[in-house]
RODO-2510 file (C-alpha; in nm, 4 decimals, decimal comma):
residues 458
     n   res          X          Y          Z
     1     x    13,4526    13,0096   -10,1197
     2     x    13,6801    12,7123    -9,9844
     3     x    13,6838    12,7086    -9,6102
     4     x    14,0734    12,7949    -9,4771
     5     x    14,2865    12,6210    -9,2221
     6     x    14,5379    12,8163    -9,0873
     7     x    14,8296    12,6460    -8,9491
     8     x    15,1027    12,8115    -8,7144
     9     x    15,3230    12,7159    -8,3957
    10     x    15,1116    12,9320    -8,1691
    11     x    14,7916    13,0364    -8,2499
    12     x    14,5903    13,3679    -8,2675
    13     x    14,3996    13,3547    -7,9021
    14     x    13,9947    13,3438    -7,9329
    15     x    13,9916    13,6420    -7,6741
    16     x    14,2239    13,8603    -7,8570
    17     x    14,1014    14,1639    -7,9094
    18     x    14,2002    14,3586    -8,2784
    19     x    14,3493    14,6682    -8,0162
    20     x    14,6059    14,4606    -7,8746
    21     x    14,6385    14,1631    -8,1175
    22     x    14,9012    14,2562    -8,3744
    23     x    14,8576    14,3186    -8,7843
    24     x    14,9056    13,9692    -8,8882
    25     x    14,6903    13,7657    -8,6103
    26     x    14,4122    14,0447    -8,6865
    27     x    14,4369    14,0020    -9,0830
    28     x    14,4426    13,6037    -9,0460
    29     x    14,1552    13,6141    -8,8580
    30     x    13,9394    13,8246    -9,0598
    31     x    14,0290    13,5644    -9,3172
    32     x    13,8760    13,2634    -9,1196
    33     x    13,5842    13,5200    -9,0202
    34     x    13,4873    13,5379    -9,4018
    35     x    13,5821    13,1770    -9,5122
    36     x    13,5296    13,0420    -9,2244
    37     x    13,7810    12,7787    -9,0866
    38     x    14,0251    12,6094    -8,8377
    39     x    14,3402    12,8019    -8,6880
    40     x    14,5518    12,5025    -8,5456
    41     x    14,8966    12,5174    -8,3537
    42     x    15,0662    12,4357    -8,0480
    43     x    14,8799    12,4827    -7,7163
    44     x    15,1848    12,6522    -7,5089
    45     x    15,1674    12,3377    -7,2713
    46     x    15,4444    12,0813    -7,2312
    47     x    15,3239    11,7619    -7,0326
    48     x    15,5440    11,4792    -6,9196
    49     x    15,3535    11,1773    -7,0693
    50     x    15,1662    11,1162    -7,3184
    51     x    14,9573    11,4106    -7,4810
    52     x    14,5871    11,4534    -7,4477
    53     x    14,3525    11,4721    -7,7607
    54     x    14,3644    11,8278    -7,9490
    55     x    14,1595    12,0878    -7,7543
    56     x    13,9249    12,2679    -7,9355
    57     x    13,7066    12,5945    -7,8909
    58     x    13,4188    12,7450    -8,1234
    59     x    13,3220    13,1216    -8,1928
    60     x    13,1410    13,1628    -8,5133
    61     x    13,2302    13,0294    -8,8019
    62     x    13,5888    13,0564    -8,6342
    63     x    13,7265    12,7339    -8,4858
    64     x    14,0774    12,7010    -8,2881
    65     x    14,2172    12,3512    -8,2289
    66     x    14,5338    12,3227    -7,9759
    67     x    14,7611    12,0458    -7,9129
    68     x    14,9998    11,9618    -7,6236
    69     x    15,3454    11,8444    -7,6846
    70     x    15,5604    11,5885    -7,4813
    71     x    15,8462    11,7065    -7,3042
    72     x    16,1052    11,5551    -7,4940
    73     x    15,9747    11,6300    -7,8442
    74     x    15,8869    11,9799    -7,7825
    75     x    16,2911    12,0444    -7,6921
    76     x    16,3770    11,7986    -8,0170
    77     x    16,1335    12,0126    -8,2416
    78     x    16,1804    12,3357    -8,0764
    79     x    16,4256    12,4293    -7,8599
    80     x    16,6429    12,1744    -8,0926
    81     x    16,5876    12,1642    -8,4807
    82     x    16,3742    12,4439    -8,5472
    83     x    16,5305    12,7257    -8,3186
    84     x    16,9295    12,5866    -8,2589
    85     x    16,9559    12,4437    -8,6148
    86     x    16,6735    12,6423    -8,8311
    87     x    16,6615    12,9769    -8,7391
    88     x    17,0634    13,0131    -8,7261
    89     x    17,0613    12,8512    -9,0715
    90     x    16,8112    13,0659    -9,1749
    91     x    17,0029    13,4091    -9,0464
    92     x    17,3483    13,2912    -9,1578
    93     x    17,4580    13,2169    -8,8203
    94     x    17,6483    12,9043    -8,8862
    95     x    17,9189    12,8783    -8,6330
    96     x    17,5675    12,8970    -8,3660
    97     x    17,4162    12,5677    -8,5135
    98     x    17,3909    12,2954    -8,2914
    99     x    17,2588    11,9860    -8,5174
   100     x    17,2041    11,6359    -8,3725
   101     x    17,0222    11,3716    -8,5761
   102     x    16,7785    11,2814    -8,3161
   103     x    16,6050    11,6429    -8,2680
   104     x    16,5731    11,6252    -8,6931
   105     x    16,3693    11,2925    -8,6543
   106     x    16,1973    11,4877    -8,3663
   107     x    16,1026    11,7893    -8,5776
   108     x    15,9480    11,5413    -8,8326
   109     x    15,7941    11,3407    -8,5997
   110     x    15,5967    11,6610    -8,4176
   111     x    15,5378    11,7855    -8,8333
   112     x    15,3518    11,4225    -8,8218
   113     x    15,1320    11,4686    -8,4909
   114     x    15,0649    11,7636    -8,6194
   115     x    14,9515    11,6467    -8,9688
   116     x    14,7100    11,3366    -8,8009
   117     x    14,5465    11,6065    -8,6061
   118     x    14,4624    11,8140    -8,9197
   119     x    14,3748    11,5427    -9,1377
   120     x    14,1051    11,4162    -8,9360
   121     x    13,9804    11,8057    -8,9810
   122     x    14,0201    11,8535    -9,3175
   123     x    13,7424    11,9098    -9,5976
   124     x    13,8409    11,7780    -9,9632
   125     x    13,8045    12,1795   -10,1013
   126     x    13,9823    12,3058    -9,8074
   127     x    14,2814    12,5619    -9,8067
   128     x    14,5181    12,4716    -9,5959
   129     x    14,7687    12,8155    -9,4987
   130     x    15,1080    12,7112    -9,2721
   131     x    15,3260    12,9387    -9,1123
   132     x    15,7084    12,9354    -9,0741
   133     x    15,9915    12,7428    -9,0539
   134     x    15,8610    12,5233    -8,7928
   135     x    15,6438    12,2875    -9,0510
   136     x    15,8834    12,2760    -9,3572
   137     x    15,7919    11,9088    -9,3405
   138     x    15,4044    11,9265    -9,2301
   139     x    15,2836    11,9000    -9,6581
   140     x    15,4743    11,5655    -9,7050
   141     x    15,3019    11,4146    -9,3569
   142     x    15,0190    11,5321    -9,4876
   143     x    15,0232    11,4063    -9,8464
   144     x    15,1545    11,0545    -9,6905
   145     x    14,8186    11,0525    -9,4957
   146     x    14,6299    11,1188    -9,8339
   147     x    14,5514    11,4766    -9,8500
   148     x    14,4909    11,6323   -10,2210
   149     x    14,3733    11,9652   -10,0822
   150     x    14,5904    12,2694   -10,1305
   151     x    14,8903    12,3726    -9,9419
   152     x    15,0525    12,6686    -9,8846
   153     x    15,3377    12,7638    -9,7103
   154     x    15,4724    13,1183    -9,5613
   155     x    15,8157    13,1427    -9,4448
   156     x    15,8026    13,4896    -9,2278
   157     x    16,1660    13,4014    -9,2119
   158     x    16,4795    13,4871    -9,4605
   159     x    16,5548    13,1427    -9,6725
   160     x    16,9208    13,0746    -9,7019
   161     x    17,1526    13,0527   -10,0627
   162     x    17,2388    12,7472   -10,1869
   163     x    17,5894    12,7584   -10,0328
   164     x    17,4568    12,8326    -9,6625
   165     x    17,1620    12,5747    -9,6982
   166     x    17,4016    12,2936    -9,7942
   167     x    17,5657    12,3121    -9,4372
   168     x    17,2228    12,1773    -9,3187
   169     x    17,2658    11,7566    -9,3049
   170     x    16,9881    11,6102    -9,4829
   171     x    16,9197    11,9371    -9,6647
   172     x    16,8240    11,7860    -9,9821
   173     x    16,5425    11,6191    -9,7998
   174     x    16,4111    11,8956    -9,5951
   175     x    16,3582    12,0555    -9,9568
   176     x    16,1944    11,7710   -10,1105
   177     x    15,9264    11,8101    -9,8346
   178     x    15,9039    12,1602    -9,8490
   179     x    15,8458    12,0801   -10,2555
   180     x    15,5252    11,9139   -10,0997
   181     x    15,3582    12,2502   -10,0831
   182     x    15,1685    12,3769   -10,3356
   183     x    15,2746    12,7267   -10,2995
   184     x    15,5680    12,8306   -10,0869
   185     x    15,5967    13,2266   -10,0183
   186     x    15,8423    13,4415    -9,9052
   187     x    15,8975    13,8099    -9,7588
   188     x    16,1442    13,9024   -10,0366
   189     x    16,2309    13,7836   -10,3955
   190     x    16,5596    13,7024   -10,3159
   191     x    16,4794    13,5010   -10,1202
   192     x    16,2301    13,3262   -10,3446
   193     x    16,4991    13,3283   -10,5713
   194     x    16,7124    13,0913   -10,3178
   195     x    16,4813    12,8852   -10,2829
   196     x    16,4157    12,7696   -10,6608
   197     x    16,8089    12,8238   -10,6819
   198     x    16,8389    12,5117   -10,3957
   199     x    16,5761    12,3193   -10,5253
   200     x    16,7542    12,3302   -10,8556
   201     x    17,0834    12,2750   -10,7545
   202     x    17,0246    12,0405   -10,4278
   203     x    16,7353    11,8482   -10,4903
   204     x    16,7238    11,8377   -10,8620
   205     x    16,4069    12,0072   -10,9691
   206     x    16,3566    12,1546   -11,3084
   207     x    16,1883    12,5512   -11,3583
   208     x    15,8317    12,4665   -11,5136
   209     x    15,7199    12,8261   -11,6061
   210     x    15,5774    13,0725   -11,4616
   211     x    15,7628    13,0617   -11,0691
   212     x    15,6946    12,6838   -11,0597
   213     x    15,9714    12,4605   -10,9777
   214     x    15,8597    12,0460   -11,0843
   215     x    15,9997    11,8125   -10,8415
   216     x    15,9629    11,3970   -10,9218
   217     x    15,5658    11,4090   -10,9580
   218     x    15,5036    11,7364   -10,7480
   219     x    15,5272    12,1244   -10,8643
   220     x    15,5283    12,3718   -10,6295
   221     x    15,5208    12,7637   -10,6588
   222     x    15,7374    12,9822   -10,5077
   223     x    15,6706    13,3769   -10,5210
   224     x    15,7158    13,7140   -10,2781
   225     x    15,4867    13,8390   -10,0622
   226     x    15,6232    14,0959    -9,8303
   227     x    15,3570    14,1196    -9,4928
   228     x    15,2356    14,4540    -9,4531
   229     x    15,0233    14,5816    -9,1590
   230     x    14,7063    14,7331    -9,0305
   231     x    14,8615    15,1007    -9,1697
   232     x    14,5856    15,3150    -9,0597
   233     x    14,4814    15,1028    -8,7742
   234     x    14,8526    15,1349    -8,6103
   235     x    14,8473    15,5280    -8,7240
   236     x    14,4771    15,5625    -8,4949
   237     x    14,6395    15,3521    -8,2273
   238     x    14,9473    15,5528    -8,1862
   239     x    14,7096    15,8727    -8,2007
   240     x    14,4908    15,7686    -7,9043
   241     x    14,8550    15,6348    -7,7035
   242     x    14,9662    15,9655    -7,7307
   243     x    14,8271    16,0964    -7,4374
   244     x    14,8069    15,8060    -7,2620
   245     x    14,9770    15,7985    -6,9197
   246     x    15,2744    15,5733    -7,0240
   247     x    15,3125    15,7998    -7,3257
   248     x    15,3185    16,1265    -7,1364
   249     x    15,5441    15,9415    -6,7944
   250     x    15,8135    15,8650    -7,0683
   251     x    15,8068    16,1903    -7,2471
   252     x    15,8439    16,3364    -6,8876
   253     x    16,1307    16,1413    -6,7801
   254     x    16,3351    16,3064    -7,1227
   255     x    16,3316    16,6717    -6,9477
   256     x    16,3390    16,7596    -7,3360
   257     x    16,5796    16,5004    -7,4898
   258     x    16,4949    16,3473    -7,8136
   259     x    16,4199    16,0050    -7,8049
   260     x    16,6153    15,7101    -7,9970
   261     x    16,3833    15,4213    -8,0148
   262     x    16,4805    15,0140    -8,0970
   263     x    16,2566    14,7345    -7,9996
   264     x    16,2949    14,4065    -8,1262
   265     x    16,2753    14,0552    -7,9382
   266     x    16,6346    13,9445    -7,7750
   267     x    16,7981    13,7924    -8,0229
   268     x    17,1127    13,7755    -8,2160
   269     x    16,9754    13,8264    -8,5615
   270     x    16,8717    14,1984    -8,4854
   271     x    17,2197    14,3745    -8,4509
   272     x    17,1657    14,5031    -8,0740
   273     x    17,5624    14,5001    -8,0087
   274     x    17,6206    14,6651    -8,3037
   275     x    17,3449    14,9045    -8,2263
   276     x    17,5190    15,0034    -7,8658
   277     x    17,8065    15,0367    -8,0113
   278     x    17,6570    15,2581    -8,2813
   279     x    17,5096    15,5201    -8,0220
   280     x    17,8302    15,5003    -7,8342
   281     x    18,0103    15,6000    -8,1277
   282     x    17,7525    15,8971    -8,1867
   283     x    17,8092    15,9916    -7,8201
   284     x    18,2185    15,9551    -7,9254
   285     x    18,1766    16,1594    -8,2279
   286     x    17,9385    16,4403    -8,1392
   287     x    17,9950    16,5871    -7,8181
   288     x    17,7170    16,7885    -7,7928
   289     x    17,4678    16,5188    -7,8483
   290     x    17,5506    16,4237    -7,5118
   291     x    17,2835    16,4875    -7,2400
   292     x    17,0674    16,5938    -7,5812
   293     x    16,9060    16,2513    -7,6538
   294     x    16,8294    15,9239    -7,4767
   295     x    16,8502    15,6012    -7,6810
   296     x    16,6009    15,3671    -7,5572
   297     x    16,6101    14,9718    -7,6393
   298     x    16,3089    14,7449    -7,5579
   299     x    16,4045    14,3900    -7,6069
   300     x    16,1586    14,1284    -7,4285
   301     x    16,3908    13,8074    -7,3721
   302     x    16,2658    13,4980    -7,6059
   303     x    16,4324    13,1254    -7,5957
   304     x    16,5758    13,2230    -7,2723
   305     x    16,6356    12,8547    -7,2236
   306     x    16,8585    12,8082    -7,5232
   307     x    17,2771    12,8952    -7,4449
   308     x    17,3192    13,1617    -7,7272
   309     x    17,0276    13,3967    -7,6106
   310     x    17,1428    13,3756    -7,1896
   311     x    17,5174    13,5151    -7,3231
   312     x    17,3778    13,7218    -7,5574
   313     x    17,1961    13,9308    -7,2926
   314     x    17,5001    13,9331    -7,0315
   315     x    17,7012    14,0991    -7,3404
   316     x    17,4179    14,3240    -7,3717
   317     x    17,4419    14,4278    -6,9644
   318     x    17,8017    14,4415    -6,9807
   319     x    17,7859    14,6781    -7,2770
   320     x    17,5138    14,8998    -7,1511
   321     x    17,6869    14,9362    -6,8326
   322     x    18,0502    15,0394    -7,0055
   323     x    17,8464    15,2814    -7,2022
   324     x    17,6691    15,4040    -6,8897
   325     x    17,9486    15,4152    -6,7154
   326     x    18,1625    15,6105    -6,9674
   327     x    17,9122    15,8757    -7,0787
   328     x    17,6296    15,9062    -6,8467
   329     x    17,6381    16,1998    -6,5624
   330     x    17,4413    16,2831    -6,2564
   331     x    17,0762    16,3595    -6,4449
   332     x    17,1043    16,1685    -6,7404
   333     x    17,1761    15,7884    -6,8426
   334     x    17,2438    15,7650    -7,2551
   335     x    17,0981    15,3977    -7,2690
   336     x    16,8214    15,2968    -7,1140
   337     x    16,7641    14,8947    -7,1915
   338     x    16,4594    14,7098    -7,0854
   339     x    16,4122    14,3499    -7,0811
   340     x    16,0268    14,2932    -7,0476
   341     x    15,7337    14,2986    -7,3218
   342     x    15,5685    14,6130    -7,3810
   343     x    15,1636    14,6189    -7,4403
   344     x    15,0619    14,6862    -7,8180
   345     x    14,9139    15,0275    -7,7591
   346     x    15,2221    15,1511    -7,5035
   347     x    15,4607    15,0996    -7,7584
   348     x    15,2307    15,3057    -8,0600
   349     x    15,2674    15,5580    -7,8313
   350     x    15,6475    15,5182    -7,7669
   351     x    15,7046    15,4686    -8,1395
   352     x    15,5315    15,7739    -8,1959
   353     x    15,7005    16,0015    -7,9288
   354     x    16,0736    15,8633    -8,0757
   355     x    16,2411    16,0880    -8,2852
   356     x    16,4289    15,8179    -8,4596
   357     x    16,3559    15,4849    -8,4822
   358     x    16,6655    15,2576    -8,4931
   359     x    16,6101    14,9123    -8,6730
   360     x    16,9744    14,7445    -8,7919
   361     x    16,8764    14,3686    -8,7836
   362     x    17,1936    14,1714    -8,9142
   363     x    16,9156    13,9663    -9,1139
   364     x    16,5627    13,9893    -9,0729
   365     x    16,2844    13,8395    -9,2930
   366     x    16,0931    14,1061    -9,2937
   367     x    16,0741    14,3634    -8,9926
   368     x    15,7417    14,5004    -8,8591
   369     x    15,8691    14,7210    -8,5629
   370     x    16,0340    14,9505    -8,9123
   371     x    15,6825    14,9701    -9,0639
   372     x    15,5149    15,0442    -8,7288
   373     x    15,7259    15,3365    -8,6711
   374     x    15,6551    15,5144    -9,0203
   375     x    15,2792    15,4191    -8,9328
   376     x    15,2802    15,6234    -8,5747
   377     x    15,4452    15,8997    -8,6900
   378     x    15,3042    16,2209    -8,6608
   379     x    15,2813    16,3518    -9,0400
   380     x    15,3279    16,7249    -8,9213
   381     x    15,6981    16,6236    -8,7414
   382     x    15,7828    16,2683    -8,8215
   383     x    16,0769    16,1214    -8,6718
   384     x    16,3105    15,9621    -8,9264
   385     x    16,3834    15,5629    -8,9710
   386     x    16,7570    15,3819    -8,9709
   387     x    16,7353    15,0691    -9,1125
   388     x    16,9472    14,7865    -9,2120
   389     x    16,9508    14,6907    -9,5757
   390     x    16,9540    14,3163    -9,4537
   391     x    16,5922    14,3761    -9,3381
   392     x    16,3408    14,2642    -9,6269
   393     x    16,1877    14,6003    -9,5204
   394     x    16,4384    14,7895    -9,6614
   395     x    16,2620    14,6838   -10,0163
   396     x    15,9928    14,8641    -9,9559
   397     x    16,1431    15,1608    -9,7037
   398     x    16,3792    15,2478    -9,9521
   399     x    16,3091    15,6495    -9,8136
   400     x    16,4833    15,5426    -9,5015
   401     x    16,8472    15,6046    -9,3779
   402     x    16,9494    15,2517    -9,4935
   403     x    17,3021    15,1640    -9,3943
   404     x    17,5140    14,8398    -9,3307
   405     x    17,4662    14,7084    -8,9669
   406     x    17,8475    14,5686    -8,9257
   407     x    17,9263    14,9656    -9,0217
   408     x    17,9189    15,1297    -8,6607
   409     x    18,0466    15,4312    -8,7845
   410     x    17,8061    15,4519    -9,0878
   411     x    17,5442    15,3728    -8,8152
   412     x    17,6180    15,6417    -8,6143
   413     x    17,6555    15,8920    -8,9139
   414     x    17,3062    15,7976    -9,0244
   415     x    17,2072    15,8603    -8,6467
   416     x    17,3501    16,2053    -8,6422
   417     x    17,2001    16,2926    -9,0026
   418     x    16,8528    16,1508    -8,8612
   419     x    16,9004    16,3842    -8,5643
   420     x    16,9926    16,6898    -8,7755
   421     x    16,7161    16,6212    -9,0943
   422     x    16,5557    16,9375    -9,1791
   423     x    16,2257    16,9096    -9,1141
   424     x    16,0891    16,9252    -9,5144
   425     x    16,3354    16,6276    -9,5415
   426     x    16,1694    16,4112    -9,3186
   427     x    15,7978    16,4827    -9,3905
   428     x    15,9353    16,4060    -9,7516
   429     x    16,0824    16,0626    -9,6834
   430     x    15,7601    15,9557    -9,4370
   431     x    15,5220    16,0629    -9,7194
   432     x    15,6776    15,8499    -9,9440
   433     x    15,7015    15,5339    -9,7125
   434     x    15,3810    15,6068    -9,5940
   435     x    15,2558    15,5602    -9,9560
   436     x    15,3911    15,2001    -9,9342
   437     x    15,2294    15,0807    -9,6244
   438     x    14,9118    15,2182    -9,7568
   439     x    14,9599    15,0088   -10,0743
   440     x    15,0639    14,6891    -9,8971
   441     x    14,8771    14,6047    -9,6173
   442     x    14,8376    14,3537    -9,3851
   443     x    14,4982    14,2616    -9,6131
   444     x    14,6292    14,3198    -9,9052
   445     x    14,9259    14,0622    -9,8103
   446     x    14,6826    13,7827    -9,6922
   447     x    14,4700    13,8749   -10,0201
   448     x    14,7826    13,8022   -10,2638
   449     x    14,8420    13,4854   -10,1260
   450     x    14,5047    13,3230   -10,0991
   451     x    14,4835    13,3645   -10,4603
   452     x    14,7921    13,2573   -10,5555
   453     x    14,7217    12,8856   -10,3550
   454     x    14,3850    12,8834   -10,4789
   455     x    14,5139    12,9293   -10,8316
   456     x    14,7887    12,6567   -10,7677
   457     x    14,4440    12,4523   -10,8648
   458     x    14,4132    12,5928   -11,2014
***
């Protein structure tokens, strides 16, 4: 069995434990428990100066290699090209790209640091796994330094049409290194699909059978493989959190409401204006939901250096507080918004406790948080999930309350409907999304694609 070398921006910690690590660091780690192998990625440090040699720690057949990055090219490679031109791209957010020539050469540059440090660690038979948007560019660095081995790529991300990727200067090369890959997968099949539609269209490949796309003297796969979770391991956790003291101190602090439930990082892809606006409209709508339920939104600020995300959470405050303001009374405050991370096994227990879970991402890759609530559901009274049809989740969830994000009424329709579902209904519609997390785990996701790069080498 080839040895694996995982590849991702930060890396899986060697202290993490499985309770608190999440579904996709526990499943990638397995896989370099039974290969064996090298998890490499950025260190979390930013020195002034040049970097230090790659740090490296041993447990097992596990190994984790860390590198520092300079000031200047961690803001061109991250705060710059990858999260103020990529990830807008990416989520269709055009008029919030910020592009400057200089950060691009930096994001290539910090693709080749990265690529020197792994080719000195590479094994011919090795596998060679990347992660994300952050390393479109790390396969060409690598083949430039000589390596044959096999690369794959994940994008955890949505990948844009042809029409919003051509915005991107210098698109047509940023494919032609992605085309470097052996394998390049993707949450959902359309947006495999947009990818061998660009590389047809912008860069000029040709289809070559079979989901590979040929490319000047490269071919390269491209194929879906939506990530699951730990399904039964996130059902036990949110079991055991259920009594736990945060658990029980929240339920307490309800006096009896029911419980509306969002978390997602702060960010503009996940729909959280639209999703105030939403229960506000509920609140509007149904009078007698008022002083009934409690929506609570967890939404731990990330990139809180970069412009968009600091006036995205002052809209946030100001829109909380209007809806405060305009609904709450003496005992009871409709929104609730919190700003800080919540620990793994608190939030099975919250996720569990909510009565709906509220998910209405704009555009999301895939969406985790939506599985995780079906998973910590109680199968004798679920709650019932809302969730966007722009999440690649809504593939798979397709016994949710899907509806349109940019539809606040339709939002707060489904809300009402979630609130009012029978109870047959919604053990009905968990049972059958259950059934799909149980199918497509976390494992089974990691499984999928390790055999599809290793039979890139057929």
């Amino acid at each position: 069995m080839a040895r694996l070398v995982i590849v991702s921006n930060r890396v899986g910690s060697p202290g993490r434990e499985a309770r608190t690590a999440g579904g996709l660091v526990v499943a990638l780690q397995d896989a370099l428990r039974r290969r064996g192998g090298i998890w490499v990625g950025w260190s979390g440090d930013v020195v002034d100066g040049e970097p230090g040699p790659p740090r490296s720690v041993r447990r097992g057949r596990i190994g984790w290699v860390t590198l520092d990055l300079e000031r200047e090219a961690y803001r061109a490679f991250y705060e710059g090209f990858a999260n103020g031109t990529l990830w807008p791209l990416c989520h269709y957010r055009l008029g919030l790209i910020g592009f400057r020539r200089a950060e691009l050469e930096g994001y290539r540059a910090v693709n080749e640091t990265f690529a020197r440090a792994i080719a000195e660690l590479l094994r011919p038979d090795d596998l060679v796994w990347v992660h994300d948007y952050h390393f479109l560019s790390l396969a060409a660095a690598l083949r430039r330094l000589g390596a044959a081995n096999r690369i794959g790529l994940f994008l955890h991300v949505p990948f844009p049409a042809p029409e919003v990727l051509r915005a991107l200067p210098d698109h047509q090369r940023l494919l032609r290194e992605t085309a470097a890959y052996d394998l390049v997968g993707f949450q959902t099949r359309g947006d495999s699909r947009a990818f061998a539609e660009g590389l047809e269209r912008l860069a000029g490949a040709e289809p070559a059978g079979r989901g590979r796309l040929r490319l000047g003297e490269r071919t390269v796969a491209a194929d879906a493989f939506p990530v699951g979770i730990d399904t039964e391991g996130f059902a036990r956790l949110a079991v055991a959190a259920a009594t736990a003291p945060e658990t029980v101190r929240l339920a307490e602090s309800l006096a009896g409401r029911t419980l509306i439930l969002g978390v997602d990082r702060l960010d503009y892809s996940k729909g959280l204006p639209g999703r105030f606006a939403a229960v506000a409209e509920l609140l509007e709508r149904q009078p007698q939901r008022r002083r009934t339920v409690t929506f609570l939104q967890i939404a731990p600020i990330s990139r809180g250096e970069l412009r968009q995300y600091r006036a995205l959470r002052g809209e946030l405050d100001q829109l909380a507080g209007r809806i405060n303001a305009r609904f709450a009374e003496v005992d009871w405050t409709p929104i609730r918004w919190v700003n800080r991370t919540v620990p793994r096994p608190v939030l099975a227990g919250y996720l569990r406790l909510a009565r709906v879970g509220l998910v209405t991402p704009l555009r999301d890759g895939m969406n985790l948080v939506a599985k995780e609530y079906v998973a910590a559901q109680d199968p004798e009274r679920p709650g019932v999930l809302v969730l966007s049809r722009l999440a690649g989740a809504a593939d798979e969830l397709e016994s949710a309350l899907l509806v349109d994000p940019l539809d606040t009424e339709g939002v707060a329709e489904a809300l009402e409907r979630a609130l009012a579902m029978p109870l047959a209904e919604r053990r009905e519609r968990w049972a059958a999304a259950m059934a799909v997390l149980r199918e497509n785990t976390a494992a089974r996701w990691r499984e999928r694609f390790l055999e599809a790069l290793e039979a890139t080498g057929s």
